[in-house]
C-alpha positions as CSV (number, residue, x, y, z in Angstrom):
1,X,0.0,0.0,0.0
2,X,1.4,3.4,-1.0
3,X,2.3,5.7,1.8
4,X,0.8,9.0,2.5
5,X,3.4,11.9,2.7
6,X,3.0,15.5,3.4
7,X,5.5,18.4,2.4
8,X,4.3,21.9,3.7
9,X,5.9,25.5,3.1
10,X,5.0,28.7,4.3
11,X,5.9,32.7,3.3
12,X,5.1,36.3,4.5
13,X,2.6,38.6,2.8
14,X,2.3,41.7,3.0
15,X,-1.4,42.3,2.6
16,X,-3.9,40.8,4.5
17,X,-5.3,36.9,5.1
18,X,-8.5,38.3,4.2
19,X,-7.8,39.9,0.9
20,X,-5.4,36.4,-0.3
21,X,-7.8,34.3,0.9
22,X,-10.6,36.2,-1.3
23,X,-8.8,36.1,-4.7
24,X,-8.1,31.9,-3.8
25,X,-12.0,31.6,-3.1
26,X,-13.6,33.9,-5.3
27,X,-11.9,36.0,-7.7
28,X,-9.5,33.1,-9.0
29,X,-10.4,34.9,-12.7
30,X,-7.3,37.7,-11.9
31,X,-4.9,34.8,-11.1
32,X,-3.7,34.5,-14.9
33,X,-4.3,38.2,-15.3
34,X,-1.5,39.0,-12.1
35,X,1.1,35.9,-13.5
36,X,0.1,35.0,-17.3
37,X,3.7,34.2,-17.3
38,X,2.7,30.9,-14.9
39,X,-1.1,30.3,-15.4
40,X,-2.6,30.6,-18.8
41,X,-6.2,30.2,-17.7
42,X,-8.1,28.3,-15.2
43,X,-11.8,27.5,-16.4
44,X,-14.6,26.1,-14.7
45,X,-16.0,22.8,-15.4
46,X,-18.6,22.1,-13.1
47,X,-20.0,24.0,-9.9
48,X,-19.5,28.2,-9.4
49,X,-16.0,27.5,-9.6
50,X,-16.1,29.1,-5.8
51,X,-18.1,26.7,-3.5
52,X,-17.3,22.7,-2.6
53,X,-17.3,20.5,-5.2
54,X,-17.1,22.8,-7.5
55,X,-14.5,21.5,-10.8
56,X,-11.7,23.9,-12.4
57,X,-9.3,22.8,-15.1
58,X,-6.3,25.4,-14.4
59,X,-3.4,26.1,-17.4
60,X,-0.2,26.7,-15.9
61,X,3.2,26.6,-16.7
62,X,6.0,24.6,-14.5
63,X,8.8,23.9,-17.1
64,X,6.1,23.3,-20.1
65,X,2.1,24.2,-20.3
66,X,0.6,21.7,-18.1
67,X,-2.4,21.1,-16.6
68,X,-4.4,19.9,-13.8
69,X,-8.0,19.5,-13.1
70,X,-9.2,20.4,-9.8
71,X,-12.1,19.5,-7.0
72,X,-12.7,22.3,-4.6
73,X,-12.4,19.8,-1.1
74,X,-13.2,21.8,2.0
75,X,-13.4,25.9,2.6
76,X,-12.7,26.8,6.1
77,X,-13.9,30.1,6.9
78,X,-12.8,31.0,10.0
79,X,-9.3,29.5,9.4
80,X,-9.2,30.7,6.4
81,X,-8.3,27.8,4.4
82,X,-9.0,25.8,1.3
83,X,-8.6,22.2,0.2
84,X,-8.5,21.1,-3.5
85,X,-8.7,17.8,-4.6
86,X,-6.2,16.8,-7.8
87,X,-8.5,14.5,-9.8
88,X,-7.2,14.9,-13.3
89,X,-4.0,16.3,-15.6
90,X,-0.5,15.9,-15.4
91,X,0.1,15.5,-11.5
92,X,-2.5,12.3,-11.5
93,X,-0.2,10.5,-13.6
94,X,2.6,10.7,-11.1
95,X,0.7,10.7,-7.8
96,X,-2.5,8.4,-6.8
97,X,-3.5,10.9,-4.5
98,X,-2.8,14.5,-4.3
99,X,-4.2,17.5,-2.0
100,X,-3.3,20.8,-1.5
101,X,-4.6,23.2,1.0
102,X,-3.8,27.2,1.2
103,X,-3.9,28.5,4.5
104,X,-4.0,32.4,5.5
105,X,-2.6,33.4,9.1
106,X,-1.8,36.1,10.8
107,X,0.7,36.0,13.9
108,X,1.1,39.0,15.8
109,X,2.1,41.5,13.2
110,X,2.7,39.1,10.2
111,X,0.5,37.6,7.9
112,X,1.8,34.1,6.3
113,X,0.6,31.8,3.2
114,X,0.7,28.1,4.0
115,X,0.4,25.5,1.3
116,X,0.7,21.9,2.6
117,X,0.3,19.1,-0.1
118,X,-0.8,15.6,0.9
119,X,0.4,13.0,-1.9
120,X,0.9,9.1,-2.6
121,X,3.5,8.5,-5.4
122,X,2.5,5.8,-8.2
123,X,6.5,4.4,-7.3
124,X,8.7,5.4,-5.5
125,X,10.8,6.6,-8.9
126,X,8.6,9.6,-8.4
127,X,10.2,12.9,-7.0
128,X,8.6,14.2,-4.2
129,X,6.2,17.4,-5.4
130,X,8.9,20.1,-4.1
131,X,8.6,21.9,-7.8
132,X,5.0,21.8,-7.6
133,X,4.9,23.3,-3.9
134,X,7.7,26.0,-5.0
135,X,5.1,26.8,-7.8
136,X,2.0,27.5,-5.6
137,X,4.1,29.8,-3.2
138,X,5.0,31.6,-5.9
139,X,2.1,32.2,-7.5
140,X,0.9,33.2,-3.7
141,X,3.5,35.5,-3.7
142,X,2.7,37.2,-6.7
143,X,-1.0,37.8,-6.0
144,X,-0.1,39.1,-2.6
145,X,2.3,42.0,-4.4
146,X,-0.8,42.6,-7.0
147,X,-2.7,43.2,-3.8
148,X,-0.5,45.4,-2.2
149,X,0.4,47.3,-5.6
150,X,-3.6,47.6,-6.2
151,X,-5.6,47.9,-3.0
């Protein structure tokens, strides 16, 4: 049975949990608009594209175009978090299972994005996801300075 591993990584914002954690949940339209140079489109295939179970196929780039069909998981409010399901594209072909989950927090006077990934490799010939998680902190990052640049 394939083992469940976890990789996490975390950065400071600048603008606030509430503002990131808007664009992730409901304005993920200005993602490709902030970084068309890492995510061509993302385009919603079943649901509001905003809500649980709601399906998004997302255009990126991480070397070459690649893409990866989502399943919005589990929104968490109050902590200000969201879960997405992998369920189709590139990273399925690598990893039975894949999760990722965006987490806003604020301690003290910083603010902090957390991604965490939850995966199961199809061998272990597969690299752990660290490109992948590099990627989402990145694009994090880069929404967080169209925030602060646009208020």
């Amino acid at each position: 049975m394939a083992q469940t591993r976890k990789l996490e990584k975390q950065a400071q914002i600048k603008s606030s949990p509430e503002k990131l954690f808007d664009v992730y949940k409901n304005k993920t339209d200005l993602m490709p608009k902030i970084s068309p140079d890492k995510l061509r489109s993302i385009e919603v295939i079943e649901g509001d594209g905003k809500s649980v179970g709601s399906v998004r196929l997302w255009t990126y780039f991480l070397g070459d175009s690649v893409v990866a069909k989502d399943k919005i998981d589990a929104i968490d409010e109050g902590n200000k978090s969201i879960t997405f399901d992998i369920i189709g594209g590139e990273v399925t072909r690598y990893f039975a299972r894949y999760k990722a989950t965006i987490q806003l927090v604020s301690t003290g006077q910083n603010n902090f994005v957390k991604w965490s990934v939850e995966y199961e490799k199809m061998n272990e010939q597969v690299p752990d996801p660290h490109p992948q998680l590099d990627f989402l902190i990145t694009m994090a990052k880069e929404v967080d300075n169209y925030l602060v640049q646009n208020p």
